[in-house]
C-alpha positions in Angstrom: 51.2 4.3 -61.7 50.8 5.4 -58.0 48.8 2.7 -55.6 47.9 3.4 -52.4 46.9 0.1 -50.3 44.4 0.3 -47.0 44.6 -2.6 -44.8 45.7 -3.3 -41.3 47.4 -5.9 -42.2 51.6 -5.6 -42.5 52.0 -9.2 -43.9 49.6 -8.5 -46.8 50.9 -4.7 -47.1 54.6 -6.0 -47.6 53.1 -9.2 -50.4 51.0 -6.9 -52.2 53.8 -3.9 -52.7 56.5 -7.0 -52.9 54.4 -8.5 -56.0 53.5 -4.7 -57.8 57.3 -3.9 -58.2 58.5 -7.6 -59.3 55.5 -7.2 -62.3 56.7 -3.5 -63.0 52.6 -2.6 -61.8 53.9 -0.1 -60.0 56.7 1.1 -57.6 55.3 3.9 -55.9 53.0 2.4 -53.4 52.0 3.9 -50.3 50.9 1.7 -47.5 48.2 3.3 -44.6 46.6 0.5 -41.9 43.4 2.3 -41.2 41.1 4.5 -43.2 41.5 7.7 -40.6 45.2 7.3 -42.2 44.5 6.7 -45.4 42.0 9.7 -45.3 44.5 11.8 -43.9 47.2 10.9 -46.1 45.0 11.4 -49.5 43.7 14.7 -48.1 47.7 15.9 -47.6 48.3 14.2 -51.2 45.8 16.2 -52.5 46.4 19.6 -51.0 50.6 20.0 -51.2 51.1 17.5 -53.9 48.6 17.4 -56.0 50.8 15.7 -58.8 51.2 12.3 -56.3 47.9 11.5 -55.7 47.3 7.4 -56.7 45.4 6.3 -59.5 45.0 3.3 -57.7 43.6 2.6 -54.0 43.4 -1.6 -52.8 40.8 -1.3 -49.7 40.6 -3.8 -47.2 37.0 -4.3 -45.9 37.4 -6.0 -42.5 39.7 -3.7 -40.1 39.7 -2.8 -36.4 37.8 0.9 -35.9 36.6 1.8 -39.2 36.4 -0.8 -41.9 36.5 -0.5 -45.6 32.3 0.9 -45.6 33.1 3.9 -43.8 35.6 4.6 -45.5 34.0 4.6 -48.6 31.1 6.7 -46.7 33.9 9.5 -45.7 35.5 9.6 -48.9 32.0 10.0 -50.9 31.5 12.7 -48.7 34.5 14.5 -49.3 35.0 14.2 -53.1 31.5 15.6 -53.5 31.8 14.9 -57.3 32.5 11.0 -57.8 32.1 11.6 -61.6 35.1 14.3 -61.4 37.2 11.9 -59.6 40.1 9.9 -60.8 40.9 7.3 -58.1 39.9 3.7 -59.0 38.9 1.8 -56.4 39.6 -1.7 -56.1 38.3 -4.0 -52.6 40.9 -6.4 -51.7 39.5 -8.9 -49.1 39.8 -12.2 -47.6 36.3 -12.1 -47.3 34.3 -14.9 -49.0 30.7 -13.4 -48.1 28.6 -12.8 -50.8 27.1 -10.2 -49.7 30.6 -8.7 -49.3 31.2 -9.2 -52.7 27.5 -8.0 -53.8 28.1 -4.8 -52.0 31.3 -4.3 -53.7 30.3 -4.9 -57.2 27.3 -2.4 -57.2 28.8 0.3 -54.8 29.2 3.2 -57.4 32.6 3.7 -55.9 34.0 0.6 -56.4 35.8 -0.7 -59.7 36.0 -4.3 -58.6 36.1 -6.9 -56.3 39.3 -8.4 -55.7 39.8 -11.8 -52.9 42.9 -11.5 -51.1 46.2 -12.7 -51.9 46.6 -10.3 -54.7 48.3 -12.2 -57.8 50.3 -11.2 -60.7 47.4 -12.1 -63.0 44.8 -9.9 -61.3 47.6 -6.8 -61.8 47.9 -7.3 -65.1 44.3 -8.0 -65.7 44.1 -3.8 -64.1 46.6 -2.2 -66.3 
């Protein structure tokens, strides 16, 4: 399984690709810290290697710039076709807002909800 993870933060970057290859989730993970990097890395993905594009994405909601919502925006814009699209979706947050959590669990986009730190009993509730 191929994860790309979206988050400016290193420290939970290094944790959550540390605790995806100790629990054999995954060992191709591919860490970006702001979504005009993550968009620009899944739109390269896409177009030269079409075959390495994730089947997972963790988004962070809360970074500097553009948070986790725009990004979502951006990418609904350029798929076009969410029913024709593979990528699962899954927000990993620290936030405890509820209407964080609300606006994750109905945006169409969006698999789930997940509250930061990511655990080994979350990954294997996702495989």
């Amino acid at each position: 399984m191929k994860v790309l993870i979206i988050d400016d933060d290193e420290v939970n970057n290094f944790l959550c690709k540390k605790i995806m290859e100790l629990c054999d989730f995954s060992n191709e993970v591919h860490t970006c810290e702001s979504v005009q990097e993550g968009m620009d890395y899944l739109k390269n993905i896409k177009a030269e290697h079409p075959d390495q594009y994730p089947d997972l994405l963790f988004l962070d909601i809360n970074m500097p710039v553009s948070n986790g919502w725009d990004f979502l925006d951006i990418y609904n814009k350029w798929i076009q076709d969410p029913t024709k699209d593979s990528l699962k979706i899954f927000m990993l947050s620290s936030s405890v807002y509820e209407e964080d959590i609300n606006r994750a669990e109905e945006h169409p986009l969006v698999t789930k909800y997940i509250t930061k730190p990511l655990s080994e009993d979350v990954l294997m509730q996702l495989k």
